[in-house]
C-alpha positions as CSV (number, residue, x, y, z in Angstrom):
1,X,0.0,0.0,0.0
2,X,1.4,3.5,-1.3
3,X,1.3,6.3,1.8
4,X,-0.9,8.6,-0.2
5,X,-3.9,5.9,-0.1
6,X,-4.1,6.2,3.7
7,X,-6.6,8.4,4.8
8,X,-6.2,11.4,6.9
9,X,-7.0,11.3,10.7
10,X,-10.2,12.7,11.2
11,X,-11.4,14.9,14.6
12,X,-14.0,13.9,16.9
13,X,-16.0,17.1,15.9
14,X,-16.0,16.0,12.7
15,X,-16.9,12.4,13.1
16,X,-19.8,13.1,15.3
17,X,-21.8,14.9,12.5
18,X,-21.3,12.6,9.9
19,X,-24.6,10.1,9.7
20,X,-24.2,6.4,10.9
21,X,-24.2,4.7,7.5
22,X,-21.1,6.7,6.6
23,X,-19.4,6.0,9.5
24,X,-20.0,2.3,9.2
25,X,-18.3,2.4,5.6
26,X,-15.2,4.1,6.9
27,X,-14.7,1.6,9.8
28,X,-15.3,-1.4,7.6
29,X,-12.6,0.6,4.7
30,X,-10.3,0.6,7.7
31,X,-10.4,-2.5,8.9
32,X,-9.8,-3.6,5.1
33,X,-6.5,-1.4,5.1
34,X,-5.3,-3.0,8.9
35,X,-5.6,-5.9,7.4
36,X,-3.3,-5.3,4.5
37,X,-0.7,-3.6,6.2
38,X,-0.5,-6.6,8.7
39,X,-0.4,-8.8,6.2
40,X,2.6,-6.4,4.6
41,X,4.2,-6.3,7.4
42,X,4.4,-10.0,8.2
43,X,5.7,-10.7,4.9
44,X,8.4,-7.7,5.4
45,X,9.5,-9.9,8.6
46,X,9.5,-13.3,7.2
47,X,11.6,-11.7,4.4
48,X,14.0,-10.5,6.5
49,X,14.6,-13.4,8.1
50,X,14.3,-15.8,5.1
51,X,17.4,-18.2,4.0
52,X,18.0,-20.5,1.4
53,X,15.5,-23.0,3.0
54,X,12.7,-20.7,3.4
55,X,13.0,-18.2,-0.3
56,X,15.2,-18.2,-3.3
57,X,17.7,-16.8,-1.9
58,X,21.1,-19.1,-2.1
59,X,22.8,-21.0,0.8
60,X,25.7,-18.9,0.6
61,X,23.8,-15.6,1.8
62,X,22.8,-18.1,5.1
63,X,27.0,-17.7,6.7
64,X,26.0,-13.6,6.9
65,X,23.3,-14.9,9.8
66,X,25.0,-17.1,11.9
67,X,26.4,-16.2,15.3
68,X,29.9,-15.1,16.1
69,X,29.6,-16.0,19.5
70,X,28.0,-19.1,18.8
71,X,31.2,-21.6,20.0
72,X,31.5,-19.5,23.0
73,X,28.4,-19.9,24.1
74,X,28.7,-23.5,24.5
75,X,25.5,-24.2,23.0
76,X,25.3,-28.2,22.2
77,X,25.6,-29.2,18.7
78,X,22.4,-30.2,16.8
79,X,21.5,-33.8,16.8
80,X,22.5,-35.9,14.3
81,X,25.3,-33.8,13.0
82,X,28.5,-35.1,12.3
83,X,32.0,-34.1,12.9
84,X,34.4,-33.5,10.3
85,X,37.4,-36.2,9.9
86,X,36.9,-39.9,10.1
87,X,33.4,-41.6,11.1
88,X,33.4,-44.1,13.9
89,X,32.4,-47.5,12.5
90,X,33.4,-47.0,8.6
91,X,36.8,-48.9,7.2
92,X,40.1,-47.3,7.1
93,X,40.8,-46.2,4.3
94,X,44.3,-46.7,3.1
95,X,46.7,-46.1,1.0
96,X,46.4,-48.3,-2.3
97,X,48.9,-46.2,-4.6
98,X,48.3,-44.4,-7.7
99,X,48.1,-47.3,-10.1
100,X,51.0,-46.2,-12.4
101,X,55.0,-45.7,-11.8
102,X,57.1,-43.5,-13.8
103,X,60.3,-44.3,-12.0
104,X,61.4,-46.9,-9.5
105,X,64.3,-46.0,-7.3
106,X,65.3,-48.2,-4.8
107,X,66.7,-47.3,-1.3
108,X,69.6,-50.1,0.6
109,X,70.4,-49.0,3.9
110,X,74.0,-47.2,4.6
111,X,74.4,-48.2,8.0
112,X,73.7,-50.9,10.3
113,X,71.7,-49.0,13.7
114,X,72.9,-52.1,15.8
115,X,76.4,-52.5,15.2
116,X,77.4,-48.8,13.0
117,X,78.4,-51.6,10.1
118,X,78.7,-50.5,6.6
119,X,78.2,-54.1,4.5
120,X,75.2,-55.8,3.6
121,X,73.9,-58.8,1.8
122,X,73.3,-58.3,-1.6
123,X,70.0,-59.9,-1.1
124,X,67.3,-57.7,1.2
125,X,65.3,-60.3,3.5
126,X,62.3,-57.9,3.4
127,X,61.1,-54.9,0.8
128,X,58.5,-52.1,1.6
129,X,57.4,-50.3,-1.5
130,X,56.0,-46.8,-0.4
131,X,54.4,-44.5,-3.4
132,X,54.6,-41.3,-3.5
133,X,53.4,-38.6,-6.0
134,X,55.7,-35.4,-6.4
135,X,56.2,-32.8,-8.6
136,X,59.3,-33.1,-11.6
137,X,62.3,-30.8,-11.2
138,X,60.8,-29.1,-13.7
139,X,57.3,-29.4,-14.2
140,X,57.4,-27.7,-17.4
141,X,59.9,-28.2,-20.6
142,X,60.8,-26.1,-22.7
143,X,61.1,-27.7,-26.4
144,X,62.7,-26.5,-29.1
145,X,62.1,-28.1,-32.2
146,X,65.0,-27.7,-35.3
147,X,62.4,-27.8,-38.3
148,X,65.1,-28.7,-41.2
149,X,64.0,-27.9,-45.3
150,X,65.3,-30.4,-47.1
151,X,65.7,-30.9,-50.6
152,X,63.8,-34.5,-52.3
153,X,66.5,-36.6,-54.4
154,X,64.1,-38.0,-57.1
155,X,62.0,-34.4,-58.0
156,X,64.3,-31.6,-56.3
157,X,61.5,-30.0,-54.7
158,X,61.8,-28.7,-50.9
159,X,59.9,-30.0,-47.8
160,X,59.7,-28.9,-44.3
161,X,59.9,-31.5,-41.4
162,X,56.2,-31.6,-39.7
163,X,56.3,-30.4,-36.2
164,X,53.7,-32.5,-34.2
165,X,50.6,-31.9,-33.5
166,X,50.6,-30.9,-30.3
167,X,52.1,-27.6,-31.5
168,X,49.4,-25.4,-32.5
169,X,50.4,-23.1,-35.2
170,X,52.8,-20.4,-33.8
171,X,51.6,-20.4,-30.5
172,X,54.4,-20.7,-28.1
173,X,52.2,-22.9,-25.8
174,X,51.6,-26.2,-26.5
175,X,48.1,-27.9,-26.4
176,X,48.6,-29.7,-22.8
177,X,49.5,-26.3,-21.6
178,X,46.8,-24.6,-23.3
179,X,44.5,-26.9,-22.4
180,X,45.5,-26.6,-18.4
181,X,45.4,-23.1,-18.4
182,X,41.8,-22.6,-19.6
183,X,40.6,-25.6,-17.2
184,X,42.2,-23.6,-14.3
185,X,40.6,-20.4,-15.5
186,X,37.0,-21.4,-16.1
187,X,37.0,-24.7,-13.8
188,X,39.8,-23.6,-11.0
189,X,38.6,-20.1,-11.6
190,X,42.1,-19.0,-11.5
191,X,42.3,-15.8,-12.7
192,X,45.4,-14.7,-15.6
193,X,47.4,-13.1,-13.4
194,X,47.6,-16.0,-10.7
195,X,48.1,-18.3,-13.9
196,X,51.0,-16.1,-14.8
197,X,52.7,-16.6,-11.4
198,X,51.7,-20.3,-11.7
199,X,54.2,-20.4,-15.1
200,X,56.6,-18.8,-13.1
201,X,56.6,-20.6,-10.2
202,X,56.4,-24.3,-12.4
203,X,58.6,-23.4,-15.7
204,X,60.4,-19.9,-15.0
205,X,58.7,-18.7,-17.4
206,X,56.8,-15.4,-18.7
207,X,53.7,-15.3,-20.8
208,X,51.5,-11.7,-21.3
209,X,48.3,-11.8,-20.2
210,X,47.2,-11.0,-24.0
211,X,48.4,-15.0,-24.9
212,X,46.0,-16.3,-22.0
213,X,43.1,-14.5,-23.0
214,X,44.4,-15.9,-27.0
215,X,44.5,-19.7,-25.5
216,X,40.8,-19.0,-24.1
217,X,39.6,-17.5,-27.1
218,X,40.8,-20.1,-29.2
219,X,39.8,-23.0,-27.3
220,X,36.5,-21.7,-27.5
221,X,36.0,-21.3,-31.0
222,X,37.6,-25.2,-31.1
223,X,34.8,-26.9,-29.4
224,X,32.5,-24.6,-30.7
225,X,31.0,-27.4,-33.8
226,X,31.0,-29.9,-30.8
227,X,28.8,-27.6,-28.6
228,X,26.2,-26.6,-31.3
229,X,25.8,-30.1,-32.7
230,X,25.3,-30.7,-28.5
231,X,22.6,-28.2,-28.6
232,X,20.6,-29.2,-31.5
233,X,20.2,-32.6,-30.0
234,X,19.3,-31.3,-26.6
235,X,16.2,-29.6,-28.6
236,X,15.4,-33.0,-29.2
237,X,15.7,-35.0,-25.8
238,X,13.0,-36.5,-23.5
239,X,13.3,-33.7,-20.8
240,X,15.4,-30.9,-19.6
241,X,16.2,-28.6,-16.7
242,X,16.2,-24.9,-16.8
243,X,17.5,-21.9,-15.1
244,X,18.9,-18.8,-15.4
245,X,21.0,-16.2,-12.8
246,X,22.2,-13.1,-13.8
247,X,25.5,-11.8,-15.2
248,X,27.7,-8.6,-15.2
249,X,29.4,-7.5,-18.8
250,X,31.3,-4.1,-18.4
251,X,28.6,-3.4,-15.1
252,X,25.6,-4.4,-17.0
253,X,23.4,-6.9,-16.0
254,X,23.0,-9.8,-18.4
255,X,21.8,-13.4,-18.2
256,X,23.4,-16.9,-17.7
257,X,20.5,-19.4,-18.8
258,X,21.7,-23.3,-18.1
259,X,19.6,-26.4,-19.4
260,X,20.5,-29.6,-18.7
261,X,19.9,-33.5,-18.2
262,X,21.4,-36.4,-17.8
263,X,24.4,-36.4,-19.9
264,X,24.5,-32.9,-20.8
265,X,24.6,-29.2,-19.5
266,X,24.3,-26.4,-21.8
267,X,25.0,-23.0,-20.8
268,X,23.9,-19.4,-23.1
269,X,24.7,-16.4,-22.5
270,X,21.6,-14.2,-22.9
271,X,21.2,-10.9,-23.2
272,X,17.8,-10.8,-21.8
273,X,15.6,-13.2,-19.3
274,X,12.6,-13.3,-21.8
275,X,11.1,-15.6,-23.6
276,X,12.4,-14.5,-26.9
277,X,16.0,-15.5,-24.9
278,X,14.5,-19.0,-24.2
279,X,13.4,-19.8,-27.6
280,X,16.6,-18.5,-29.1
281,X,18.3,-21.2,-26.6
282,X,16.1,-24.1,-27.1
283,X,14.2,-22.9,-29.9
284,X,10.9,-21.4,-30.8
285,X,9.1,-24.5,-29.1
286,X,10.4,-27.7,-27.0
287,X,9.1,-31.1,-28.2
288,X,10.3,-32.9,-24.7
289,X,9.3,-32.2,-21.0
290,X,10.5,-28.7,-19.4
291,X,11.6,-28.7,-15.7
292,X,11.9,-25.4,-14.4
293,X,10.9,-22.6,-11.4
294,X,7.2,-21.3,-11.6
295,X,9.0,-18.0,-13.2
296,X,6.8,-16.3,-15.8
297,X,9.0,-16.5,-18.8
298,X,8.1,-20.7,-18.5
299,X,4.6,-20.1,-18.5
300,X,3.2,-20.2,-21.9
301,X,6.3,-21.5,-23.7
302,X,5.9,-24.5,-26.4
303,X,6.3,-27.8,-24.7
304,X,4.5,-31.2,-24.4
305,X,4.6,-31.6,-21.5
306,X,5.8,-29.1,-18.1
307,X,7.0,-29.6,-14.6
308,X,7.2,-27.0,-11.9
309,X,9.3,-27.3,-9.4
310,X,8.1,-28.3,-5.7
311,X,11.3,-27.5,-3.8
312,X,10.2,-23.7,-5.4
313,X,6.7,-24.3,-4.0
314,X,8.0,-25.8,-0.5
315,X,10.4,-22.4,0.3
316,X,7.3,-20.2,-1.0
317,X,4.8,-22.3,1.8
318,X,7.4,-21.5,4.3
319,X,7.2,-17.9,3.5
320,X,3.2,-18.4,3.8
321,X,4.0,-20.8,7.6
322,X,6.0,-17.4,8.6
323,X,2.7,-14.8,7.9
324,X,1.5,-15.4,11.8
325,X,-1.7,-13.6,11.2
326,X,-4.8,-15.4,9.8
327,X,-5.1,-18.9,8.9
328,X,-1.4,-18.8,7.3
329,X,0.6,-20.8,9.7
330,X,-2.1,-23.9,9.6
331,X,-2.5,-23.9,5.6
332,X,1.4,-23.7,5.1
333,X,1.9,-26.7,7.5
334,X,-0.9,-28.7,5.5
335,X,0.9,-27.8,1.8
336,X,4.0,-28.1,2.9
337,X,3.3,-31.9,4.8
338,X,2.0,-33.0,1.1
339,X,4.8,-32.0,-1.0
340,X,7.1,-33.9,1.4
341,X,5.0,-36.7,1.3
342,X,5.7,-36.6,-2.9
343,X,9.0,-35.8,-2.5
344,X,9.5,-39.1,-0.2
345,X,7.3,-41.3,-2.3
346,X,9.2,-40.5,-5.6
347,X,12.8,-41.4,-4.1
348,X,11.1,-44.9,-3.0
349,X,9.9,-45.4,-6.6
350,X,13.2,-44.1,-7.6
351,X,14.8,-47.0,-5.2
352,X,12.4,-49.6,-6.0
353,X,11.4,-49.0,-9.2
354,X,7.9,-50.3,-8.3
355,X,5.2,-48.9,-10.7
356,X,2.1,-50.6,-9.2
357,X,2.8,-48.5,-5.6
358,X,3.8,-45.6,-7.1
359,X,0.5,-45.2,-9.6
360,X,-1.6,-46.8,-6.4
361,X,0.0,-44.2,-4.1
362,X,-0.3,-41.1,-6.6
363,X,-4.2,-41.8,-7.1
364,X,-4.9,-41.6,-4.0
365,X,-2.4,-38.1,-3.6
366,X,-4.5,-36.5,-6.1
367,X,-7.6,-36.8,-3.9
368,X,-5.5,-35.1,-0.9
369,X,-4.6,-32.0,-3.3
370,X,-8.0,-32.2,-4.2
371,X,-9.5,-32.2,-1.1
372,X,-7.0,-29.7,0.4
373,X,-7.4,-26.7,-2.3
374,X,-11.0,-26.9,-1.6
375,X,-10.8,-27.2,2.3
376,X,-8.1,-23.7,2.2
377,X,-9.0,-22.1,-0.5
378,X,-12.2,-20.5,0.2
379,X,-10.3,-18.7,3.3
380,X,-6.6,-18.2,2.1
381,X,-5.7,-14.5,2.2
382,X,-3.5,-12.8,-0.7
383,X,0.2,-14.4,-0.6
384,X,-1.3,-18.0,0.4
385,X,-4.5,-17.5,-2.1
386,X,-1.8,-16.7,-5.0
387,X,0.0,-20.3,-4.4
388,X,-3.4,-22.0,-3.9
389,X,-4.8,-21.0,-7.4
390,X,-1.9,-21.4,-9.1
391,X,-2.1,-24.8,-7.4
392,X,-5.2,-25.5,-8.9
393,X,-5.0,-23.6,-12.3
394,X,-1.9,-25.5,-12.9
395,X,-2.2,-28.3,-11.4
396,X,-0.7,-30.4,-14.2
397,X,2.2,-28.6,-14.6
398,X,3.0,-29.1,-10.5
399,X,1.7,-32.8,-10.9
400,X,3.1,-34.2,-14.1
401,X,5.5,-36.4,-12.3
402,X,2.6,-37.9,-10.7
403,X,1.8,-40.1,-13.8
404,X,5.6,-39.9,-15.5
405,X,7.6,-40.7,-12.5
406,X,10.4,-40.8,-14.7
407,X,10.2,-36.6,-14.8
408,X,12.0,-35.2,-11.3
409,X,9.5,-32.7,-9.4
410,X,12.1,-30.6,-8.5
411,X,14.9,-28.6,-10.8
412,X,17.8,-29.1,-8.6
413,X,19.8,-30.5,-11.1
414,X,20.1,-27.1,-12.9
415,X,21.0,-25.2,-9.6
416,X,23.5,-27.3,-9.0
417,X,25.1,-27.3,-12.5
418,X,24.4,-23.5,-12.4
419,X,26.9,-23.5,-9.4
420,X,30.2,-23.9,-11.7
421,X,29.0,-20.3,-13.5
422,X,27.7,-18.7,-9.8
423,X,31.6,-19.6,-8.5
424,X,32.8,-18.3,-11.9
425,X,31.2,-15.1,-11.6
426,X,32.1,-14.7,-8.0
427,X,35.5,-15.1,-8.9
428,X,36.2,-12.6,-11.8
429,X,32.9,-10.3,-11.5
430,X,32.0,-10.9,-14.5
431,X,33.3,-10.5,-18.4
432,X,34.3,-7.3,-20.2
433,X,32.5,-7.8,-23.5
434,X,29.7,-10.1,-24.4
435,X,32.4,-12.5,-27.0
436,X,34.1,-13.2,-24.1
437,X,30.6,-13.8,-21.8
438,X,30.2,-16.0,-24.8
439,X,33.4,-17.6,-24.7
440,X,32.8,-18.6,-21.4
441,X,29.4,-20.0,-21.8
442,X,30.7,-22.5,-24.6
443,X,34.2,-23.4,-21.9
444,X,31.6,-24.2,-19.4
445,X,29.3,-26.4,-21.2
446,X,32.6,-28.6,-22.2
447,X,33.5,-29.0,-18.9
448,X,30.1,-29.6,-17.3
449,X,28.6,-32.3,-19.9
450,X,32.3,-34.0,-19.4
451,X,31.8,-34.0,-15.8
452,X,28.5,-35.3,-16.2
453,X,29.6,-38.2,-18.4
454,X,32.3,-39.3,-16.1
455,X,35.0,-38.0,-18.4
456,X,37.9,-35.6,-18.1
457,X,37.2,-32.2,-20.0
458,X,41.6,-31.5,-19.6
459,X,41.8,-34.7,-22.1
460,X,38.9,-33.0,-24.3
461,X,40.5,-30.0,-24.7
462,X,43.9,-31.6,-25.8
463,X,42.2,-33.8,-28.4
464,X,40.1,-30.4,-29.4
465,X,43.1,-28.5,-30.1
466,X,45.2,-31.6,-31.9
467,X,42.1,-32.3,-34.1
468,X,42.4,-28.5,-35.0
469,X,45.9,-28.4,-35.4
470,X,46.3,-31.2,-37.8
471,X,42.7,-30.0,-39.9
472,X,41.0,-33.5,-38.7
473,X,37.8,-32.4,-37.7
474,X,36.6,-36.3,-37.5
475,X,38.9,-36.7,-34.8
476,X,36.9,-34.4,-32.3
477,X,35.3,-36.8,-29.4
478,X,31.3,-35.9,-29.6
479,X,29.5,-34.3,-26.1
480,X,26.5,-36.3,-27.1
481,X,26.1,-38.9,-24.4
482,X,27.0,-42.4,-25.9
483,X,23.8,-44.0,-24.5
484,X,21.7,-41.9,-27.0
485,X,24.4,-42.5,-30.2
């Protein structure tokens, strides 16, 4: 409510000569506007102290709340928790070694500890065999190669030796190194000056800025094909998981979108959070099931098939649990009882695989809703009246997984694959032109579908930039998840 709808405070004088009806309509106005600004304010409350359990807000905003004085205190830690280091009860875990030796050297002992002798048997009576990783002398070598023009004895014509390819044109780094260096920046989010002293530190050598923002440009435009030929068959996949957060680009706010699966993460870099940013992403209309957030741009856009997200719906029913006034408290509990309910009866289909209890158990769910949104509904005030409609207006969008257990109810996936750009960001602040924003959407979506498919995206850039360097684009490992090829 704005401060010029409230009425002015009027005098007794005044109120006693206005007729009863009149005064019956300005007590029953006012009691209208108490009630809003109570509502108001409850919700100003519960926002302030909201987390990442109870809003949208993310877990790492929740450290900003906690207690500096909480371990002097003394207060008992919660039940259940554990402490950090080894758990009482599980196998020790030792060590097994690495699985490969690049060099074996082998240790006799100099001097007896008994006797101070000097002369042993040639043959020990016992041998340990301790492995242990450690960095080279020089971790990095410096080649050079003597290309030699020679001249052909049966034509006379000239021919240069071939370097190999893991030397990429001119570049004065070779593709392992290149390859490192843009996992550490987009994946180690290492910025170019700390890879700079990393050179330094591991080879003794100097390299500009201007070549590590070169190695990242280039690497980017390498995998490029792979990523787009990603994309297109994403537009064509049983179901996918959306998000979006935002992103700065010389201080202006632009937009990260993510979608992804099982197999795959894509990531755009949008200039917008519309629709026409979505369709440009996964195109003008998605033939598969979308999973996202209950956020307005979804709503409406071409699917077969949509499911909102009830983790989304639980934090917004904690909000409504947190407006004390009113019936609030009592119709969040009951909402917020049935979406754990689904949550718990989909990971024991998801464990047992039994369709006969699931589709038994989801029947019988649907009558709860039912009988819920009708029991609440009549009574819910704004914020809890909002959910409840949308509840019932939508209710296939919120249920689909009800009869397609194989769709997730929740979009978790995507928030946690939209943590690798969220550290990214945090890290540099941000990019300085949209082809570099760019750039980094295409390094992360190499890194996060090779993650997801169990494979290392270091080995993918290296056969990226050899498939370049020798012209073999056949080479070049597909992202497309094997189990769909």
């Amino acid at each position: 409510m704005k401060l010029e709808q409230i009425a002015p405070i009027l005098e007794r004088p005044l109120l006693m000569e206005k007729p009863p009806e009149e005064l019956v309509d300005k007590i029953l106005s006012q009691q209208t506007t108490i009630n809003q600004l109570l509502e108001e304010t409850a919700r100003l409350k519960a926002n302030a102290s909201s987390d990442s359990q109870s809003s949208l807000k993310p877990p790492s905003s929740d450290i900003h709340k906690r207690s500096e004085r909480e371990k002097e205190s003394g207060m008992p830690e919660p039940a259940g928790k554990r402490k950090p280091g080894g758990q009482t009860g599980y196998p020790v875990q030792t060590r097994k070694g690495f699985g490969c030796i690049d060099r074996t050297e082998v240790i006799r002992p100099e001097e007896c500890p008994e006797c101070g002798g000097r002369e042993f048997l040639a043959t020990p009576v016992n041998v340990r065999r301790p492995q242990v990783a450690e960095l080279s002398s020089k971790a990095i070598e410096v080649l050079e190669y003597e290309q030699h023009c020679c001249e052909c004895q049966s034509c006379g014509a000239h021919a240069w030796g071939q370097l190999p390819p893991e030397v990429i044109g001119t570049q004065s780094l070779g593709a392992r190194l290149q390859a490192l260096f843009v996992w550490l920046g987009n994946y180690g989010h290492l910025s170019y000056e700390k890879q700079q002293e990393l050179l330094l530190e591991l080879g003794s050598i100097e390299v500009g800025i201007g070549t590590l923002q070169a190695t990242n440009a280039r690497l980017s435009n390498v995998v490029k094909g792979g990523v787009e030929k990603l994309g297109e068959w994403v537009k064509q996949s049983g179901h996918v998981q959306v998000d979006e957060m935002s992103w700065l680009v010389k201080g202006v706010k632009e937009w990260m979108w993510v979608a992804c699966g099982v197999g795959f993460c894509l990531f755009h870099a949008g200039d917008t959070r519309s629709r026409a940013e979505l369709e440009l992403f996964l195109g003008m209309s998605f033939a598969g099931v979308l999973i996202s957030d209950d956020f307005s741009v979804y709503n409406g856009y071409a699917v077969s098939a949509q499911q909102k997200c009830l983790a989304h719906l639980k934090r917004h029913f904690n909000k409504v649990v947190k407006l004390k006034h009113g019936n609030n408290p009592q119709l969040g509990s009951v909402f917020i009882d049935l979406i754990d309910t689904a949550f718990m009866a989909h990971r024991q289909w998801r464990e047992t695989q039994d369709a006969t209890a699931y589709r038994d158990w989801a029947e019988g769910f649907k009558l709860e809703v039912k009988g819920a949104l009708e029991q609440w509904l009549p009574n819910a005030v704004y914020a809890a009246g909002l959910l409840l409609r949308s509840l019932r207006d939508k209710a296939h969008q919120w249920w689909y997984f009800l009869d397609h257990p194989a769709v997730p109810p929740n979009n978790n996936l995507s928030e946690r694959f939209l943590r690798l750009a969220v550290t990214k960001r945090k890290v540099c602040g941000g990019s300085r032109s949209m082809e570099g924003f760019g750039q980094t959407a295409i390094v992360l979506k190499v890194i996060q579908t090779c993650w997801t498919q169990y494979r290392s995206a270091f080995e993918f850039f290296i056969q990226a930039l050899t498939a370049f360097s020798t012209a073999d684009s056949q080479s070049m490992s597909s992202l497309i998840p094997q189990s769909s090829t």
